[in-house]
N, C-alpha and C positions, 0 to 999 in steps of 0.2 A: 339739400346736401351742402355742406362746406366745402368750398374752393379748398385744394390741397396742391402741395410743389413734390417735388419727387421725394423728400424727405418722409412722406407717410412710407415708404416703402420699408425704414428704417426703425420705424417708433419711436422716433426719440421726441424730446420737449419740441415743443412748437405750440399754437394756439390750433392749428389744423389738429396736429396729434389728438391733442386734451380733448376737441371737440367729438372725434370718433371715440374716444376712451369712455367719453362719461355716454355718448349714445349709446354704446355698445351693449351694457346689462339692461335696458329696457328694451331696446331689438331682440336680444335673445327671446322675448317672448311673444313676440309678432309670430304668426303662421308664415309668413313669407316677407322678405324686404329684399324691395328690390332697388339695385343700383345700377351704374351706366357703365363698369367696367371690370374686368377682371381682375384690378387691382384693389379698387374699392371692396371687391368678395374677398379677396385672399385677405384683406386687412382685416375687417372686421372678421373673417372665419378663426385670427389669431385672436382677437380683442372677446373673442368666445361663444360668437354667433354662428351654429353649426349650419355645417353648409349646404344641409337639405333645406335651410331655411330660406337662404340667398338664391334670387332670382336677376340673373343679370340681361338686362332691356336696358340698352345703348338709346342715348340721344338719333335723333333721325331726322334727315331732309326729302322733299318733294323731287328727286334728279329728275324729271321730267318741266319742272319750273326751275330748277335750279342746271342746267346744262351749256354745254360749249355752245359757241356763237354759232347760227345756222351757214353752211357754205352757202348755200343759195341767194344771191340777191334780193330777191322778193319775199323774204322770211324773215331780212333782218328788220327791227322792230326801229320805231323813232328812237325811242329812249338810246339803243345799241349806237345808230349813226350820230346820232348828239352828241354822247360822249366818246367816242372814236372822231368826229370831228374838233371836240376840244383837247382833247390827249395828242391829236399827232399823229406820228410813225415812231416816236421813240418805243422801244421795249419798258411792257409797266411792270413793275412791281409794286407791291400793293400791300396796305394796313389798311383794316377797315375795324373798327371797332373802337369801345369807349378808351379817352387816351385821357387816361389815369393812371396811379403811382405804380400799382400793382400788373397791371399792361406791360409794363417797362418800354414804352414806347423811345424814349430817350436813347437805350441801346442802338437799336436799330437806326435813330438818326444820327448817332456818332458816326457807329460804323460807313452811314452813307456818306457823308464828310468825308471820312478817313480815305475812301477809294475811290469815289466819283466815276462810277461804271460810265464808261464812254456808252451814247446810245441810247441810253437810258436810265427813264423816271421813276420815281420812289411818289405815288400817288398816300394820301395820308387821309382816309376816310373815316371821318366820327367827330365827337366832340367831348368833352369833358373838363372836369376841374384842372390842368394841365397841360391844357392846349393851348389858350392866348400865352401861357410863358415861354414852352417849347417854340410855339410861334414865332415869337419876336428872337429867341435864340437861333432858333433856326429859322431863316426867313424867309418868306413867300416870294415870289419873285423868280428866285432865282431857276433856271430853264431845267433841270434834273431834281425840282422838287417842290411839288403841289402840294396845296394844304387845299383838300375837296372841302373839308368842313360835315357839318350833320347833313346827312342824305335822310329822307323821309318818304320818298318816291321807291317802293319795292322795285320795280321794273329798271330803273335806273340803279341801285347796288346792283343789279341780276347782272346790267350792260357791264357796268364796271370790273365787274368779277371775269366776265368774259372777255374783257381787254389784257384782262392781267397775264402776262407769264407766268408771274410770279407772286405766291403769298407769301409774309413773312407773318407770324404770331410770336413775339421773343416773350411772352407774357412769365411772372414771375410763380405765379399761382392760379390754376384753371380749375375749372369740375370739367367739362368736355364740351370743349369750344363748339358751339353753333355754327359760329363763322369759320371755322375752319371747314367742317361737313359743305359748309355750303359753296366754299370756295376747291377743295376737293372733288365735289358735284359738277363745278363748272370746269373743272379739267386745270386747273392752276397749279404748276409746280410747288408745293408746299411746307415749307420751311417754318419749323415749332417749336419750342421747348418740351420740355418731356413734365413741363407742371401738370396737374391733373392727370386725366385722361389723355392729353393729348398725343403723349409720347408713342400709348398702346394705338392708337387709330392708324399712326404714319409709320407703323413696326411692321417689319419684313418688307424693307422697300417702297411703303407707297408713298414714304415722302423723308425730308432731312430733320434728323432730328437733334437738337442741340442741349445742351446744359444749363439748367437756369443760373449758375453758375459761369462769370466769363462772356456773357452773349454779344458781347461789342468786341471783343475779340475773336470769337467764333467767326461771326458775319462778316468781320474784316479779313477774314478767310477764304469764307465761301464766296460772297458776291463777284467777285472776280471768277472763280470757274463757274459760277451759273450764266454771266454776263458773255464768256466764253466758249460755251459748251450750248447751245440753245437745241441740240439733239437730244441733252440730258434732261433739260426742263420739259421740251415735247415727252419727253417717255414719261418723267416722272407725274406730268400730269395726267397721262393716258394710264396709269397705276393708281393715281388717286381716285381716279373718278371711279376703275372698276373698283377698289376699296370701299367707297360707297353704293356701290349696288349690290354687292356681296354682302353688307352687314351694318350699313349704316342709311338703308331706305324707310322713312318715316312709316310707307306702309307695312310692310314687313315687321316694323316694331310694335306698331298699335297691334296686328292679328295676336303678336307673341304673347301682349300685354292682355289682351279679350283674353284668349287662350286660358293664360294662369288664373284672372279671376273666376271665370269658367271652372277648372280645376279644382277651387278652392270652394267654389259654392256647391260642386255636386259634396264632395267631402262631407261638409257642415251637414248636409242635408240629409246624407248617408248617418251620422252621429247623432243627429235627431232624435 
């Protein structure tokens, strides 16, 4: 699938558009195509792939690998105390993912510039062609702003995610963030743009959802009532996480996916 920003909702010119335009007459003749969101089906169902054809099977996470930090003492894992021994007590908020053009990670660290949440750190997990410059622009060092760098230790993202209050994803163009599913799973208040997918996953409350449009103004918004309200971030990650058990659990999607080709082969076989 092609990455798309909320502008496929519109059909107008873009490189996203054209690419669903020109898929669209050779899908039409697919017995079933499936995609990861309701907006990807309404788009192609206009671009003239009817909509007995479309099978929509969402991206999915492990929420029993991917969940909130254990209360109990004896459950929490090295990797968990490691990184909660290097983060602190400050409240984290958190970017985990490739930090490149289309990311917009940039946004998001003006915006933390512009407000400087007393309390709390802006944790900046990943790597990319865009990082040593952001880096040196924004710099390491400074006590409300960690640059983790690449994580390659599973278990270690898992702790990190479970430190987080707070996700932010300000990305300019998505198909349906992984990392967001998986930061949702782990109970993190979840702050996205509406590119891709992302918009439809954190719709009707399970998380904030912004304008890929404007985002370093937005966030110079929000971060301040999220930095103040930590009853709202509690709720809103107890929303996200049920948002993932409802309709974004890995296993649930693979039966759905068994399911349709199941479906599709009694069919064939029936037409024999």
């Amino acid at each position: 699938h092609p990455p798309f920003d909320a502008g496929l909702r519109n059909l107008t010119a873009g490189t996203p558009q054209l690419s669903y335009q020109l898929y669209a007459p050779a899908l039409s003749r697919y017995d079933r195509v499936i995609v990861f969101s309701d907006l990807q089906a309404d788009v192609l169902n206009r671009l003239g792939v009817h909509e007995t054809r479309l099978a929509v099977i969402p991206n999915g996470v492990d929420p029993n690998r991917w969940s909130p930090a254990p209360n109990h003492p004896a459950a929490i894992s090295k990797e968990l105390h490691d990184v909660r021994s290097r983060l602190g007590d400050q409240r984290i908020f958190l970017y985990m993912g490739r930090i490149a053009t289309e990311k917009n990670v940039e946004a998001l660290l003006r915006a933390w510039r512009l407000v400087k949440p007393a309390g709390c750190r802006l944790v900046i997990v990943g790597d990319g062609p865009l990082r040593s410059t952001l880096q040196n622009v924004y710099a390491n060092g400074i006590g409300d702003l960690l640059w983790w760098g690449y994580e390659a230790n599973l278990n270690t993202r898992i702790a990190l995610l479970q430190c987080a209050e707070v996700f932010v994803l300000p990305s300019l163009v998505e198909g349906l963030s992984i990392a967001l599913l998986e930061a949702m799973a782990c109970q993190c208040a979840c702050v996205a743009t509406d590119a891709g997918a992302d918009g439809e996953v954190l719709a009707a409350g399970a998380g904030i959802v912004l304008s890929t449009q404007g985002v370093t103004t937005q966030l110079r918004t929000l971060l301040p009532v999220l930095r103040d309200q930590p009853l709202l971030t509690q709720e809103l990650g107890r929303r996200a996480r049920e948002r993932v058990m409802e309709r974004y659990r890995m296993v649930s999607n693979i039966d759905a996916l068994e399911e349709l080709y199941e479906t599709l082969i009694a069919k064939k076989a029936l037409a024999a």
